[in-house]
C-alpha positions as CSV (number, residue, x, y, z in Angstrom):
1,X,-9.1,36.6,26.3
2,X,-11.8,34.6,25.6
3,X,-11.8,30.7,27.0
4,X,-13.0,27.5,25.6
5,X,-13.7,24.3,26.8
6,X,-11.1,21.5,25.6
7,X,-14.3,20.1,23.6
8,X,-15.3,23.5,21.7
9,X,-11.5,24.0,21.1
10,X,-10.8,20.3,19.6
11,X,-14.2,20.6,17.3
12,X,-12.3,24.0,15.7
13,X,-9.0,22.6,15.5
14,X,-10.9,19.3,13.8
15,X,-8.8,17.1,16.6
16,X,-10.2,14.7,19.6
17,X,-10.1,15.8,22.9
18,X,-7.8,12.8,24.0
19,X,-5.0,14.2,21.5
20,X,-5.4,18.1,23.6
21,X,-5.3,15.8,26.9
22,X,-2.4,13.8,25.9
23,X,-0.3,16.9,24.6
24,X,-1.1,18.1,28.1
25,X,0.3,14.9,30.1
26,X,3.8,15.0,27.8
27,X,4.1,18.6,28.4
28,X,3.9,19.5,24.7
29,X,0.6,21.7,24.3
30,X,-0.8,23.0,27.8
31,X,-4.0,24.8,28.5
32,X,-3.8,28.3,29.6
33,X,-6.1,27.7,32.5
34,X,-7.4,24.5,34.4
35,X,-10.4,24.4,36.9
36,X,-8.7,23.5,40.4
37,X,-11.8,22.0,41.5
38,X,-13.3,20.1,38.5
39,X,-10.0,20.2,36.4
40,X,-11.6,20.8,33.4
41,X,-8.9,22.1,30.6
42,X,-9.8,25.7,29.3
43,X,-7.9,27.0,25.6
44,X,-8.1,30.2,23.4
45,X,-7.5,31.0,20.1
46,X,-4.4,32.5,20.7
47,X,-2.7,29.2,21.1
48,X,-3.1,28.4,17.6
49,X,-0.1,29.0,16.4
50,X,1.6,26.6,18.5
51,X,-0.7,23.8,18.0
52,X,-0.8,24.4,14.5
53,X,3.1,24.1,14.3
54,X,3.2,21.2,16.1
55,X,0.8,19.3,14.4
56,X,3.1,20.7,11.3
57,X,6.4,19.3,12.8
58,X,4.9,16.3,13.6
59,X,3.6,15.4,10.0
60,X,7.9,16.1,9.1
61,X,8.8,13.3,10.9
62,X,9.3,15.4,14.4
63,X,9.5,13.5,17.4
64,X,7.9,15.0,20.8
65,X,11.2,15.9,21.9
66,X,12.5,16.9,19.1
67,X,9.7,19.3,18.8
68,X,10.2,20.8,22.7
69,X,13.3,21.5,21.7
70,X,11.9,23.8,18.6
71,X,9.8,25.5,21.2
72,X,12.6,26.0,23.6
73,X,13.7,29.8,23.6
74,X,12.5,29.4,19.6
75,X,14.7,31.5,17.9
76,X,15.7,31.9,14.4
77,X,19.0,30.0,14.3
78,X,18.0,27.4,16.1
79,X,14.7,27.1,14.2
80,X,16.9,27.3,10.9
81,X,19.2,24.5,11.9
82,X,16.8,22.1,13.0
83,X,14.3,22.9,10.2
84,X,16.9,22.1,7.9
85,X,18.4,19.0,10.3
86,X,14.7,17.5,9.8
87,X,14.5,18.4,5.8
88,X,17.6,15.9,5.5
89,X,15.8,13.6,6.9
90,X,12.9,13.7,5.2
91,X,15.0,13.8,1.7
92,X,16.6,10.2,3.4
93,X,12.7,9.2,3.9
94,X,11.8,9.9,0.6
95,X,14.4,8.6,-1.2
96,X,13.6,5.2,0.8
97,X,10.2,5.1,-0.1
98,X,11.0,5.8,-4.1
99,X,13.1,2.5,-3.9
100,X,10.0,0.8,-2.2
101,X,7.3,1.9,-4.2
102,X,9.8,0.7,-7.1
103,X,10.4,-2.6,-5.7
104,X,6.8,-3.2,-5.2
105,X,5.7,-2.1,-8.1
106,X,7.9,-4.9,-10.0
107,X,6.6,-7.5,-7.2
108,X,3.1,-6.3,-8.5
109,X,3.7,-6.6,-11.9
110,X,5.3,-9.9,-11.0
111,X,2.2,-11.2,-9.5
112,X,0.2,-10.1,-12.2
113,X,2.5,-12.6,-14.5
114,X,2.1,-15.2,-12.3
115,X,-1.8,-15.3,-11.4
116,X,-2.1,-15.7,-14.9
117,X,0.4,-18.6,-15.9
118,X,-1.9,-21.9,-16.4
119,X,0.5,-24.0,-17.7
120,X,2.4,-26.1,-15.3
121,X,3.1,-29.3,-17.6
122,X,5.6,-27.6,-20.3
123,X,9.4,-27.7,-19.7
124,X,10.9,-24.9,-22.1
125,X,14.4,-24.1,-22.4
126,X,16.1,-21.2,-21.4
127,X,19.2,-19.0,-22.2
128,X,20.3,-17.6,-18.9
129,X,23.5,-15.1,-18.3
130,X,25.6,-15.6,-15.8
131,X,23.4,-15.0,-12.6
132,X,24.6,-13.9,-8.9
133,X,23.1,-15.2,-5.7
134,X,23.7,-14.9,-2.0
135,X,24.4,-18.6,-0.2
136,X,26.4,-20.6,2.5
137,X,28.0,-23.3,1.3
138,X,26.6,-25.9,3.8
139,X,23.0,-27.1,2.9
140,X,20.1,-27.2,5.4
141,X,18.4,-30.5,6.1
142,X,15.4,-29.3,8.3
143,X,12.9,-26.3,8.3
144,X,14.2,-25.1,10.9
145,X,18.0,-24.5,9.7
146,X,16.3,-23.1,6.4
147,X,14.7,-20.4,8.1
148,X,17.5,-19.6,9.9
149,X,19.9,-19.7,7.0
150,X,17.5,-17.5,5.1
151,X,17.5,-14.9,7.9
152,X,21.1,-14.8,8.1
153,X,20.6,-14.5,4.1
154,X,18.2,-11.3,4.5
155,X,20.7,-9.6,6.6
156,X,23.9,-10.2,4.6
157,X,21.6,-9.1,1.3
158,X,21.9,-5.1,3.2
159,X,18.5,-3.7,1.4
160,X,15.8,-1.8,3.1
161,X,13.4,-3.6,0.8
162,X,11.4,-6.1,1.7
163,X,11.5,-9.6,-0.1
164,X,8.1,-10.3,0.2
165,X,6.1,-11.6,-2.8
166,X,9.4,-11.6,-4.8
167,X,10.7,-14.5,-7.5
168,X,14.6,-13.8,-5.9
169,X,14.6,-16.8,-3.2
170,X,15.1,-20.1,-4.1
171,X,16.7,-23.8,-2.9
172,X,19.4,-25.7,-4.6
173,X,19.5,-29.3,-4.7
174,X,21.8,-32.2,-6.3
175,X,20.4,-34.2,-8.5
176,X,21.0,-37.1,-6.7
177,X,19.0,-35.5,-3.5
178,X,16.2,-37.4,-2.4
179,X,15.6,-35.7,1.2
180,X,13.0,-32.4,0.1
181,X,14.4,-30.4,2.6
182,X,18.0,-31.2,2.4
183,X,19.6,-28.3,0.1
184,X,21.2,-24.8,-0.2
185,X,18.8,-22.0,0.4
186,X,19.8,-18.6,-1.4
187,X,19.1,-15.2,-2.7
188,X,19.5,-13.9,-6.5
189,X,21.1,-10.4,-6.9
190,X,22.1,-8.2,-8.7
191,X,26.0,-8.3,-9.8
192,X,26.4,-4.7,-8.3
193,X,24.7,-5.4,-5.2
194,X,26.0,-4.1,-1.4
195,X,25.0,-7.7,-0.3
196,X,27.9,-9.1,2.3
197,X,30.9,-10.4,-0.1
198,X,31.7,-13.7,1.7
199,X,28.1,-14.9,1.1
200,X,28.3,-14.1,-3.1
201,X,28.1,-16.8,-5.4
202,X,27.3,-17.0,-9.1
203,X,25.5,-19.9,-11.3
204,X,26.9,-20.3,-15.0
205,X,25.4,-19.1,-17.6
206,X,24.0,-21.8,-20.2
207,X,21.0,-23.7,-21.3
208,X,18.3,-24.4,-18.4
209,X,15.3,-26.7,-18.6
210,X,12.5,-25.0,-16.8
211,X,9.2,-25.9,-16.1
212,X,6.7,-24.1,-13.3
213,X,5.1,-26.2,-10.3
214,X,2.8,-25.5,-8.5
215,X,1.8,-26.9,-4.9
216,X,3.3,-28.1,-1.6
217,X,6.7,-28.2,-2.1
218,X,7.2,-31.3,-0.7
219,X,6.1,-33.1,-3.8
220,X,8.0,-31.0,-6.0
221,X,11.1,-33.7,-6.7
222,X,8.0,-35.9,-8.4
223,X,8.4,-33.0,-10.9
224,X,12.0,-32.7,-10.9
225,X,12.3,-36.4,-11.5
226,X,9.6,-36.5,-14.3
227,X,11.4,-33.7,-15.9
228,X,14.6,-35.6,-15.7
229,X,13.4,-38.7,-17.3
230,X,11.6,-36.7,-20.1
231,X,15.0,-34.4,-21.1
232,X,16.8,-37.8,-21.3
233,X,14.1,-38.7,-23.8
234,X,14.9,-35.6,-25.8
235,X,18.4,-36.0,-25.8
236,X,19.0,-33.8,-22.5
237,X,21.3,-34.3,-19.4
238,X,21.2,-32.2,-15.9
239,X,25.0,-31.1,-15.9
240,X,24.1,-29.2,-12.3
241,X,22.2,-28.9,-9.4
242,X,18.3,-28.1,-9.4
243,X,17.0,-24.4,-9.1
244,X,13.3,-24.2,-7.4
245,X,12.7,-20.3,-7.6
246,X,10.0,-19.4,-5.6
247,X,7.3,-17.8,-7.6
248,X,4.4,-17.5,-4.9
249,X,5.0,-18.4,-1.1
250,X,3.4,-18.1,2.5
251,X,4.6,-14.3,2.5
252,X,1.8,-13.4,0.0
253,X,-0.8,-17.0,1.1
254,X,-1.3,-19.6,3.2
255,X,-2.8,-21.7,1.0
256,X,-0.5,-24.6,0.1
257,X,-2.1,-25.2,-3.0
258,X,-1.1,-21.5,-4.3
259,X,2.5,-21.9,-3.9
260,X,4.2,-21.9,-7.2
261,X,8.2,-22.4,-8.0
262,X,9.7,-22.3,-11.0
263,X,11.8,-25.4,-11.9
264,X,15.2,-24.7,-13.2
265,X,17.8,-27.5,-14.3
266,X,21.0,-26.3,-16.2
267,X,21.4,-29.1,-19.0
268,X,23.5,-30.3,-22.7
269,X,22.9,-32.1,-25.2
270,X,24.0,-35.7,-24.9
């Protein structure tokens, strides 16, 4: 049997020597001989089954023990039933990361939108359905309750997706609110959503004046007020609390300049 050193056996396996030396320490991939007196780590070619299954299992998903156990008395049953334990797994995995790369490709395409709107001075109006949010019925009056509120939000939403660089979060206010920070934070979703019941709310359908802003949020009720005055102009009254939907926030910049929110107030004609 002819030997290598661990550095002429890691250059034809295309590894590093520190991965052959760490298999070693976790008792995963041994040498078949070590120098009592220098301990350097000898290998053959023979081995190369084994390191080329492990290295197999490990891109599966396989965990270290998981893959001792495959080696342990390796038979065919047992290599059947774990083989096919792992493949469940993996379809789990992969139908995970479908739903990710879907969700991100719609916060993408989102962001392409929004890097391109200029216009932060027009109020349009807008038909909306009936929409569906998550929300506690206290508000927050601090920065610190809203990020805890919005936490406790994330986790009653139940999604494996990420809600950064999405348009679904958003604060409500009453139109007499003057505080910035005093309102109800909250979550759109979809009406067939596995969010937590007891946190579900809806916003009526109906007319909505909406204008986008952009900037540190703490100035946004100058806008919310100018908007105000200018629908009462046209012949417009706020019937309902303000909507700020966050369009662009500190989870994709920290510049405060680059935050944008859509406006939305639900209005009649007077």
């Amino acid at each position: 049997m002819k030997k290598m050193t661990i550095g002429e056996y890691a250059k034809l396996r295309n590894i590093t020597t520190e991965t052959l030396r760490h298999y070693d320490r976790i008792g995963l991939f041994y040498p078949i001989e070590r120098d009592p007196d220098s301990g350097y780590r000898y290998y053959s070619i023979e081995q190369d089954e084994k390191l080329g299954t492990i290295r197999e299992l490990q891109q599966l998903g396989m965990s270290t023990e998981e893959i001792k156990v495959y080696f342990n008395k390796r038979n065919l049953n047992q290599s059947y039933e774990l083989l096919q334990k792992v493949h469940g797994q993996l379809q789990d995995r992969i139908k995970i990361l479908q739903k990710l790369e879907y969700t991100l490709a719609g916060r993408i395409e989102h962001l392409d939108q929004i890097m391109q709107h200029t216009d932060f001075h027009t109020i349009e109006i807008k038909q909306f359905k009936k929409r569906f949010l998550l929300q506690k019925s206290t508000p927050v009056s601090s920065e610190a309750e809203y990020i805890y509120t919005s936490l406790e939000l994330e986790h009653a939403l139940n999604e494996p997706t990420p809600l950064i660089a999405n348009n679904r979060l958003g604060f409500m206010m009453e139109q007499s609110e003057t505080d910035v920070e005093r309102g109800i934070p909250f979550i759109l979703i979809n009406q067939k959503s596995s969010a937590d019941p007891t946190y579900i709310h809806s916003i009526p359908a109906g007319p909505y004046a909406c204008k986008f802003y952009k900037g540190d949020y703490r100035n946004i009720l100058k806008d919310v007020n100018l908007m105000t005055n200018t629908l009462a102009k046209q012949g417009y009254a706020a019937i309902g609390p303000t909507l700020q939907i966050v369009q662009v926030d500190i989870s994709v910049t920290d510049i405060v300049e680059e935050s944008i929110f859509e406006i939305q107030i639900p209005i009649k004609k007077t």
